[in-house]
NUKOL-785469 format. One line per field, with one value per residue: residue number from 1; residue in one letter; z, y, x of N, C-alpha, C, O in turn. Coordinates in steps of 0.2 Angstrom, whole numbers, plus 2048, in hexadecimal, padded with zeros to 3 digits. Layout:
N
seq = [NUM|...]
type = [a|...]
n.w = [Z|...]
n.v = [Y|...]
n.u = [X|...]
ca.w = [Z|...]
ca.v = [Y|...]
ca.u = [X|...]
c.w = [Z|...]
c.v = [Y|...]
c.u = [X|...]
o.w = [Z|...]
o.v = [Y|...]
o.u = [X|...]
This chain:
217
seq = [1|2|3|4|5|6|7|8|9|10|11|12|13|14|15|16|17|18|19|20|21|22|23|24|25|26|27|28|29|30|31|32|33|34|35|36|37|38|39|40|41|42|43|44|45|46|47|48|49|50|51|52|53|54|55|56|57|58|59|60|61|62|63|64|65|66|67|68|69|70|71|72|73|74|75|76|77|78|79|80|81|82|83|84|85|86|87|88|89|90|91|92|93|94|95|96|97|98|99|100|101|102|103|104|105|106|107|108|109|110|111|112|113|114|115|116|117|118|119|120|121|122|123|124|125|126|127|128|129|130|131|132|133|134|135|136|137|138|139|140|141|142|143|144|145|146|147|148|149|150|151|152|153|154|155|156|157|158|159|160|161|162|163|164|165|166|167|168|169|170|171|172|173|174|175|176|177|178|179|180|181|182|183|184|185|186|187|188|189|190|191|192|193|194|195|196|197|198|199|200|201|202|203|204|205|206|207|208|209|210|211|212|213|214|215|216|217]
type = [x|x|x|x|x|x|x|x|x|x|x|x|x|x|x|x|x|x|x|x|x|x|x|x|x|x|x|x|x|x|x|x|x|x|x|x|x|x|x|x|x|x|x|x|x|x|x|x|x|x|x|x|x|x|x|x|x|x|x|x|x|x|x|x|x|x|x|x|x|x|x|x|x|x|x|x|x|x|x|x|x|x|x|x|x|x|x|x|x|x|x|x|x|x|x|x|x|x|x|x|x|x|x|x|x|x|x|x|x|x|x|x|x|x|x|x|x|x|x|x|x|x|x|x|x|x|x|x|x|x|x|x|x|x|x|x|x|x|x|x|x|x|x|x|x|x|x|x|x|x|x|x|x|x|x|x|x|x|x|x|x|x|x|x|x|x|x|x|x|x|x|x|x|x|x|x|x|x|x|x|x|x|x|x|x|x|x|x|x|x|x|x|x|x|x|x|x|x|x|x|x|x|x|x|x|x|x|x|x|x|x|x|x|x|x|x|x]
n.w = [808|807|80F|80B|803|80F|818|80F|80D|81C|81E|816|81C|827|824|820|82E|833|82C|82C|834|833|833|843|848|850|850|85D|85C|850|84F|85A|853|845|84B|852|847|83F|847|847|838|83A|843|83C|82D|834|837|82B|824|82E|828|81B|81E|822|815|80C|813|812|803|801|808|7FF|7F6|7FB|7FD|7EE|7EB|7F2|7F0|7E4|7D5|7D1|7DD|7E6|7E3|7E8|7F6|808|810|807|802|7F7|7E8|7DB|7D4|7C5|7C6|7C0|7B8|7C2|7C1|7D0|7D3|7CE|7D6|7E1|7DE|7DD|7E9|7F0|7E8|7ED|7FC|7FC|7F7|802|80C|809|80A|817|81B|816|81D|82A|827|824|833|83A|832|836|843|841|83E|832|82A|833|832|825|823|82F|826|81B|81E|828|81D|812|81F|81D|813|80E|80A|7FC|7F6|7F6|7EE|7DF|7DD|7DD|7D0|7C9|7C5|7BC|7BC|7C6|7D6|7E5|7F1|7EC|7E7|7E8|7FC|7FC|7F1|7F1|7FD|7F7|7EF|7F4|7FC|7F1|7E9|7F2|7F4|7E6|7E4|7EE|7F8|7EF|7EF|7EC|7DA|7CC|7C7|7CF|7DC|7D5|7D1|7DE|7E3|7D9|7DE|7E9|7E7|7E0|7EA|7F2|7EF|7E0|7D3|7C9|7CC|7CC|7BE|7BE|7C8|7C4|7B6|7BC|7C6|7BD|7B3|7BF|7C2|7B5|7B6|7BE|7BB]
n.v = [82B|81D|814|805|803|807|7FC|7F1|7F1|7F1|7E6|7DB|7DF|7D8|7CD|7C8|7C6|7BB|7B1|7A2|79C|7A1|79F|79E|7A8|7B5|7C5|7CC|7CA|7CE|7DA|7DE|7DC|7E1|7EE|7EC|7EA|7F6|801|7FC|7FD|80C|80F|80A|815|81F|81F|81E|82C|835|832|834|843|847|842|84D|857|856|859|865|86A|868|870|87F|87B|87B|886|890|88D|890|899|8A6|8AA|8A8|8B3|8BF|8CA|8C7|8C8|8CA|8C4|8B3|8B1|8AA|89B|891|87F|871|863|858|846|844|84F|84A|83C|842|848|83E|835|843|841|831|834|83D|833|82A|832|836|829|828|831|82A|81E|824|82A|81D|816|81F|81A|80F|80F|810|80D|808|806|7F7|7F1|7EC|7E7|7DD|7D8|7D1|7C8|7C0|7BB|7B4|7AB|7A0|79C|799|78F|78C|798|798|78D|792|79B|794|78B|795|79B|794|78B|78D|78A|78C|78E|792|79F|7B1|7B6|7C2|7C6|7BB|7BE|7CA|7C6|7BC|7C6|7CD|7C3|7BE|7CA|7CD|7C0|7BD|7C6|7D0|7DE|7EA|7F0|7E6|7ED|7F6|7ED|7E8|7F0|7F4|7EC|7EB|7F7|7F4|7EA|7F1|7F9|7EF|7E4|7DD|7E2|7DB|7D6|7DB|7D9|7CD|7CA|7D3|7C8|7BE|7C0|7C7|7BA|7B6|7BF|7BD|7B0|7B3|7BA]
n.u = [7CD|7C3|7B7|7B5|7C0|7CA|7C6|7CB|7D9|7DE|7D8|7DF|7ED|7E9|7E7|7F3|7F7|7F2|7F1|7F2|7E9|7DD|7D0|7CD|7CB|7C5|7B9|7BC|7CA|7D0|7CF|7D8|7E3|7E3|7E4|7F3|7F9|7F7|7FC|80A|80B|80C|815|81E|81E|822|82D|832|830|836|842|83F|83E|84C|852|84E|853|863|861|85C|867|873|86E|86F|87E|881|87F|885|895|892|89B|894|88E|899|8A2|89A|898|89D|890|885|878|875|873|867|86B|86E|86A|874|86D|876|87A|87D|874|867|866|863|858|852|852|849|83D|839|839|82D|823|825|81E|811|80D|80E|805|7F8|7FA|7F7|7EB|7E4|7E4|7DE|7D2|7CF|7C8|7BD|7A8|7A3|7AF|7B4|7A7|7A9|7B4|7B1|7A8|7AD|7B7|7B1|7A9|7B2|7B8|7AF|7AE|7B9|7C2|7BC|7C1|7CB|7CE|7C8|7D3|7DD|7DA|7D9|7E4|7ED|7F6|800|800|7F8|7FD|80A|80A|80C|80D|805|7FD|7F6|7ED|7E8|7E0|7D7|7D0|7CA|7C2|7B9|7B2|7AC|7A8|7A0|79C|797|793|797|79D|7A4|7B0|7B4|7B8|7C3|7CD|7D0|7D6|7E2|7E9|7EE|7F6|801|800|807|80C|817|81D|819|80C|7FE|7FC|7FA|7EF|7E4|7E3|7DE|7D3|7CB|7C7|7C0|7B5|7AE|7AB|7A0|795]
ca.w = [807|808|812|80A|802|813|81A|80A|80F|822|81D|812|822|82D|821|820|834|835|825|82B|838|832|836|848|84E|852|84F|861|85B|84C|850|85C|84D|843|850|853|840|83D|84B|842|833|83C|842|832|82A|838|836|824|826|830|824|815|81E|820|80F|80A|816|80D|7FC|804|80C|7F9|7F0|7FE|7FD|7E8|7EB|7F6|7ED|7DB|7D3|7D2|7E6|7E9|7E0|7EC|7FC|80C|811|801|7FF|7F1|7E1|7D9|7CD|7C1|7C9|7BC|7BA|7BF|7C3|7D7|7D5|7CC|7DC|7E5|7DF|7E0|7F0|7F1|7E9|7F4|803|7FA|7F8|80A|811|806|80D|820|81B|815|825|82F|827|828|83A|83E|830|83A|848|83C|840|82C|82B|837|82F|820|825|830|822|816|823|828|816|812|822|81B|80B|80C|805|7F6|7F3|7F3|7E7|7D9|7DB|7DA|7CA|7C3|7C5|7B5|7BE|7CC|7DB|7E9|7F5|7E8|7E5|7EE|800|7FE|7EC|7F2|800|7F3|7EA|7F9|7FD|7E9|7E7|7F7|7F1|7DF|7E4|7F4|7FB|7EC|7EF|7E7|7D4|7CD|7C4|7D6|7DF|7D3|7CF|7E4|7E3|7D6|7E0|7F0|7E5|7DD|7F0|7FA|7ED|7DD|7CC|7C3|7CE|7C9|7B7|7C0|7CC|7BE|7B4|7C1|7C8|7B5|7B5|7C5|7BD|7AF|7BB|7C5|7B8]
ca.v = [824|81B|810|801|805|806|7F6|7EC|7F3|7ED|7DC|7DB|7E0|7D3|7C4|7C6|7C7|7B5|7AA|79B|79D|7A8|799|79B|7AE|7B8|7CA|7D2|7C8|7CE|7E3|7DF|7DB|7E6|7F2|7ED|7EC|7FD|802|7F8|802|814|810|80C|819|826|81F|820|834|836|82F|839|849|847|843|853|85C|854|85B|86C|86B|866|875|882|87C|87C|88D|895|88C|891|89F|8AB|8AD|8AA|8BA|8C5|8C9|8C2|8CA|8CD|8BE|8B1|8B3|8A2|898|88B|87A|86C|85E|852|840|846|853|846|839|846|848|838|837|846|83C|82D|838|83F|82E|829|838|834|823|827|834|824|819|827|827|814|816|821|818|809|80D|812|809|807|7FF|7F3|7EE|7EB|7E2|7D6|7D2|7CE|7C5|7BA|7B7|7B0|7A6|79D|79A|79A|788|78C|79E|796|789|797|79F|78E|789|79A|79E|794|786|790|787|794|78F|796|7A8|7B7|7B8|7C9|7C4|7B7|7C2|7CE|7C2|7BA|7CC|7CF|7C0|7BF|7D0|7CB|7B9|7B8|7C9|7D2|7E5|7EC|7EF|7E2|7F1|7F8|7E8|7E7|7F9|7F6|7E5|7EE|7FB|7EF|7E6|7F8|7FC|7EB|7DF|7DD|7E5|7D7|7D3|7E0|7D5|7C5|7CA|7D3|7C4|7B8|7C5|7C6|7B3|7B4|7C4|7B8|7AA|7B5|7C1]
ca.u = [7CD|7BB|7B7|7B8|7C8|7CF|7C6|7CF|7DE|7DD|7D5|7E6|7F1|7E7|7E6|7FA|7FB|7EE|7EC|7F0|7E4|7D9|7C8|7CE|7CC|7BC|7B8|7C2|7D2|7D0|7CE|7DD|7EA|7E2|7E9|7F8|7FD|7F8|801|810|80C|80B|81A|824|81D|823|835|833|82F|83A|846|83C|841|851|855|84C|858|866|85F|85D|86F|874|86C|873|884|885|87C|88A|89A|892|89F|891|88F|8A1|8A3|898|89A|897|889|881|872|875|86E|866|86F|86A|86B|875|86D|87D|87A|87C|86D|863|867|863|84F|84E|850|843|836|83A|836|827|81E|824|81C|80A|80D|80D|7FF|7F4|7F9|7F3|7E2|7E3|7E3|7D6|7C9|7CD|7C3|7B4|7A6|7A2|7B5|7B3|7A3|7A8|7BA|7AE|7A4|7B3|7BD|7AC|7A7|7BB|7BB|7AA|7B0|7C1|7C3|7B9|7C2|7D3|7CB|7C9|7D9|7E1|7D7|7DA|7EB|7F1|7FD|801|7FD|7F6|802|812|808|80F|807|801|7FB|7F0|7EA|7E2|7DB|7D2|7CA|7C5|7BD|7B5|7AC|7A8|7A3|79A|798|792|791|79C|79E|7AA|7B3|7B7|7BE|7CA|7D1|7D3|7DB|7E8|7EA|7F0|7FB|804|807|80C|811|81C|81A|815|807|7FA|7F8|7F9|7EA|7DF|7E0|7DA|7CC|7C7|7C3|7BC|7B0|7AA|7A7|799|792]
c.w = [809|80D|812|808|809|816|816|80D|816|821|81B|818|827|82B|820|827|835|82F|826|830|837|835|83F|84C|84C|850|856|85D|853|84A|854|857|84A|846|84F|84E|83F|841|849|83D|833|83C|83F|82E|82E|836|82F|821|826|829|81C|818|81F|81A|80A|80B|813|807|7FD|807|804|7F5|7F3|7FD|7F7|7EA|7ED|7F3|7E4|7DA|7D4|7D7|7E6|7E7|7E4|7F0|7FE|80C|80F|800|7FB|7EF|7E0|7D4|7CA|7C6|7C3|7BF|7BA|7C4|7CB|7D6|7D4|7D0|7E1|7E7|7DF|7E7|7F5|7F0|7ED|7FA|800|7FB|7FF|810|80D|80A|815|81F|81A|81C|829|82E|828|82E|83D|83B|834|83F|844|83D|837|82B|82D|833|829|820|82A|82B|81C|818|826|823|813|817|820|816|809|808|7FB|7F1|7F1|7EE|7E0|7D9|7DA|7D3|7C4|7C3|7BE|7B7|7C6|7D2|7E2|7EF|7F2|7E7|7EA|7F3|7FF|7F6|7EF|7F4|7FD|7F0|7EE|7FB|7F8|7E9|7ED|7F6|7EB|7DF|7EA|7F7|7F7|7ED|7ED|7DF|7D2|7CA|7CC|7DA|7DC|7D2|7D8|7E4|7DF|7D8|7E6|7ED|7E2|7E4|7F3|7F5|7E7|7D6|7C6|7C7|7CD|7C3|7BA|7C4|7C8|7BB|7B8|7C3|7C3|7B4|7B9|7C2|7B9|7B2|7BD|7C1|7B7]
c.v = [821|816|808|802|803|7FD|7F1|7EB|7F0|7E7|7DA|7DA|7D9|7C9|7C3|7C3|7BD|7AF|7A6|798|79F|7A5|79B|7A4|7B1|7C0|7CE|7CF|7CC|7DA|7E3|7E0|7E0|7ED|7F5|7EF|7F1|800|800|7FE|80A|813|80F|812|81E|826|820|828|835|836|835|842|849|847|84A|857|85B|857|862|86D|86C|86E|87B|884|87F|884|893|894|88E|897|8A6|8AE|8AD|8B1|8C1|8C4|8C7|8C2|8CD|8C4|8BA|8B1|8A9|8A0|892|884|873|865|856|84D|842|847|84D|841|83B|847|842|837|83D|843|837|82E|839|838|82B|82D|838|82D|823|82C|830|822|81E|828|822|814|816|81E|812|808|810|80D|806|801|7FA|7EF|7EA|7E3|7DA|7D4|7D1|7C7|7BF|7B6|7B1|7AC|79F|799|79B|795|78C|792|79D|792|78F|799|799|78B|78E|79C|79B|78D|788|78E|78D|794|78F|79D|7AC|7B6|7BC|7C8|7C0|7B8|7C6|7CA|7BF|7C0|7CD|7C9|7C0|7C4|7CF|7C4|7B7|7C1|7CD|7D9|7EC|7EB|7EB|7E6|7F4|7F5|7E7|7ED|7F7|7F0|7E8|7F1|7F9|7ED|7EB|7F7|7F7|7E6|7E2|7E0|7E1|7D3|7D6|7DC|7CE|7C6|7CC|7CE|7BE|7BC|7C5|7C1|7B3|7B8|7C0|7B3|7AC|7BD|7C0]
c.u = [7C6|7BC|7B7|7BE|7CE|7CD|7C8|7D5|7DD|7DD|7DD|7ED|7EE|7E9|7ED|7FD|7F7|7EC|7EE|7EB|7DE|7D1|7C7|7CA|7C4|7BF|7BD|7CA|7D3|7D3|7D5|7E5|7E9|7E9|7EE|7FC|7FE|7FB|808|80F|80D|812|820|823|81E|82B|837|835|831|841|848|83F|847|857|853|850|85E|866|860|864|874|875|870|87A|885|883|883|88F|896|896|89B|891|897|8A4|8A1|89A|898|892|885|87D|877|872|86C|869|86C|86F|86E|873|872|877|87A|873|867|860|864|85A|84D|84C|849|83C|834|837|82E|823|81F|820|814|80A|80B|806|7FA|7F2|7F4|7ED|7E1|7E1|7DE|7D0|7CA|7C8|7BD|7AF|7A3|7A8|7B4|7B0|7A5|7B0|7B6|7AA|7A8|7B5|7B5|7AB|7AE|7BA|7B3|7AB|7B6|7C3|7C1|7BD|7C7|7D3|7CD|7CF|7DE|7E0|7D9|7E1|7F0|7F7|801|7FE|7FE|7FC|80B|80F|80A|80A|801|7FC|7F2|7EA|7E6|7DD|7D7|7CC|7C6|7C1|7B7|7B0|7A7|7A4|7A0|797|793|790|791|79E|7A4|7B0|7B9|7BB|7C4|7CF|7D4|7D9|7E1|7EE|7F0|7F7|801|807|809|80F|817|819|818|810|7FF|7F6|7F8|7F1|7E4|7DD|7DC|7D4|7C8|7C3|7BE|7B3|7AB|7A7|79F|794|78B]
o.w = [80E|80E|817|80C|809|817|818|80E|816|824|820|817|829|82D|81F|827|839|82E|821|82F|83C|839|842|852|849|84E|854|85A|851|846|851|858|84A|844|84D|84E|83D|83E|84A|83E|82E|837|83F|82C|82C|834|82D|81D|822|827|819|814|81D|819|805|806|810|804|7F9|806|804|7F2|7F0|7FC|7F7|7EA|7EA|7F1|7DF|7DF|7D8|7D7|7E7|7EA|7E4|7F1|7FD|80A|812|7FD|7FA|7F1|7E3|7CE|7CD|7C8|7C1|7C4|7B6|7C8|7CD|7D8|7D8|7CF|7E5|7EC|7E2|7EA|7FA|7F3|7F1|7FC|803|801|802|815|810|80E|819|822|81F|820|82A|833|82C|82F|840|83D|834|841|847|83D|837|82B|829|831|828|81E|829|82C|818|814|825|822|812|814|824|815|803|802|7F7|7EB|7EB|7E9|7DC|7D3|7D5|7D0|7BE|7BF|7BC|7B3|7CA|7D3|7E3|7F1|7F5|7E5|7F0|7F2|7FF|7F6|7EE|7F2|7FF|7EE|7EC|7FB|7F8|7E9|7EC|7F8|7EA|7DB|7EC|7F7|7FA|7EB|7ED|7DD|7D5|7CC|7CD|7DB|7DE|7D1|7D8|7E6|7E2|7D7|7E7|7F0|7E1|7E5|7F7|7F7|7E8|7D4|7C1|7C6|7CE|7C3|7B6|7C2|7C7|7BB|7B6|7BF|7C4|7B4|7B8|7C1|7BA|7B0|7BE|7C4|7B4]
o.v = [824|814|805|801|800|7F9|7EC|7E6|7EA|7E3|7D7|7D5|7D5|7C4|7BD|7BF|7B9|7AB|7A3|792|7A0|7A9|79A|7A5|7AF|7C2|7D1|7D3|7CD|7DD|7E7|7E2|7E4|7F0|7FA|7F3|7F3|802|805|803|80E|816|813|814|823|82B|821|82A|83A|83B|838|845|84F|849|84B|85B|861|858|865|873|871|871|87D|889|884|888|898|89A|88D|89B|8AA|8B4|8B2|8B2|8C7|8BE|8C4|8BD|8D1|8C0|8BC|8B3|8A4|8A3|88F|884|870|863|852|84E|840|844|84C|83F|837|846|841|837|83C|842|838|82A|836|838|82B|82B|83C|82D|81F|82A|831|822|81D|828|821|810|813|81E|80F|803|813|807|800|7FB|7F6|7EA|7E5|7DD|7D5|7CE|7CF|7C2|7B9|7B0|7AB|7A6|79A|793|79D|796|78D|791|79F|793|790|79A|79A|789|78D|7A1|79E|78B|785|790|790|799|78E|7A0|7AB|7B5|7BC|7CB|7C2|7B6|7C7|7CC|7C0|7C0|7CD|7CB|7C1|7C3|7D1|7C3|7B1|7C2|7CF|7DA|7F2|7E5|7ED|7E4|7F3|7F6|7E4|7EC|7F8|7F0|7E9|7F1|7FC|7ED|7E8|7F5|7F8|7E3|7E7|7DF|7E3|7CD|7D2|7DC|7CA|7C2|7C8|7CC|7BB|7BB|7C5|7C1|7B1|7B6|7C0|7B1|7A8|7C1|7C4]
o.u = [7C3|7C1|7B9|7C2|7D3|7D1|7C8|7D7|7DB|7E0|7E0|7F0|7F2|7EB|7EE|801|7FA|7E7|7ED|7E9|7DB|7CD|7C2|7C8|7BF|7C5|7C2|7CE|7D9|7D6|7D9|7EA|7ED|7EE|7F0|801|804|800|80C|812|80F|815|825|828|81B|82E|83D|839|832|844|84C|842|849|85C|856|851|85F|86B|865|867|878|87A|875|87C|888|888|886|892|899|896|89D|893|89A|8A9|8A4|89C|892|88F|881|880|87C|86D|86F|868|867|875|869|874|873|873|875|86E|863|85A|863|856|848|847|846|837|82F|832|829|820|81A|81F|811|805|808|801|7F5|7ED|7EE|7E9|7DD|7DC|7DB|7CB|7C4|7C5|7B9|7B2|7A2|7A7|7B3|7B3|7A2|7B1|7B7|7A8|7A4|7B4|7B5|7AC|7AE|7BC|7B3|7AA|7B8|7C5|7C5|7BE|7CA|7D7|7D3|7D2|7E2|7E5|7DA|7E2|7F5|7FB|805|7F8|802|7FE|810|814|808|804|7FB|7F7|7ED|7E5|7E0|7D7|7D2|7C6|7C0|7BB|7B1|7AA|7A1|7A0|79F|791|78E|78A|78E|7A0|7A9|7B6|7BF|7C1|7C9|7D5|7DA|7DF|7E7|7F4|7F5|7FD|807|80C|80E|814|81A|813|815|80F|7FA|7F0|7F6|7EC|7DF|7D7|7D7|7D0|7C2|7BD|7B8|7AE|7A5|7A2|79B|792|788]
């Protein structure tokens, strides 16, 4: 995960834990949330794991039993091995991988946070999360501006939280701090709204970022 990557993501987490204050807090206040959130997120993402392996064990418990009650094994004896059997794909089994996938992305997800964690004390990260989070509280008015104008009738205070929140980091990139290709802020903003909002917020947020692109070309 790169370094900004992860400082978006943080920012993201922070401006959830303080946006209606955001004008009021300083850089420690700011490291301390950080913090605690990720700490918040370590720890869902351990009980998720948790969770993730157990439904595994379940699957594995699954295959076992069909294995031992199949005709085939029930034929030899005790203590002659089982042979392998084809596995029918019923409505069960099928429930069943789901459930493995499930776990799977749970157990990529706690893998993440746990990078999360450590790039937060990076001294790059920081950086880059205080020159976000400064730029935004400078130019907060004006940045809400655009996302109000550009939203189509959508007044910003009816847009998803976590919605708006991307969209204050992406434009704050493409329209003040400028360092980043505008192709990049937004593949990331995409990326934010794939994993923490709703599925139709991916084409709502490109189109406005689009806009904003055109504005500052």
């Amino acid at each position: 995960m790169q370094a900004r990557r992860a400082a978006r993501e943080l920012t993201l987490i922070l401006f959830s834990q303080v946006e209606q204050n955001i004008e009021k807090y300083k850089n420690e206040d700011f490291e301390d949330i950080i913090l605690k959130s990720v700490r918040t997120l370590t720890s869902n993402a351990q009980d998720e794991l948790e969770l993730a392996v157990s439904n595994v064990m379940k699957i594995k418990d699954f295959i076992e039993e069909y294995e031992n009650n199949h005709t085939d094994n029930l034929k030899r004896p005790i203590d002659i091995q089982n042979i392998p059997v084809p596995i029918p794909m019923t409505s069960d089994m099928v429930g069943n991988l789901d459930e493995l996938l499930s776990a799977s992305e749970k157990a990529v997800s706690a893998l993440e946070i746990a990078e999360l964690t450590a790039l937060s004390q990076k001294t790059d990260v920081k950086q880059y999360i205080e020159k976000i989070i400064k730029t935004f509280q400078k130019e907060k008015t004006n940045i809400d501006n655009i996302i109000d104008e550009l939203s189509l009738g959508w007044n910003i205070d009816r847009i998803f939280k976590i919605d708006k929140n991307i969209l204050r980091i992406a434009i704050t990139e493409i329209a003040y701090i400028k360092e980043v290709p505008h192709k990049v802020v937004i593949d990331e903003a995409l990326e934010l709204a794939k994993k923490y909002s709703t599925d139709e917020s991916p084409s709502f947020i490109n189109g406005i970022l689009a806009k904003v692109v055109n504005l500052h070309v």
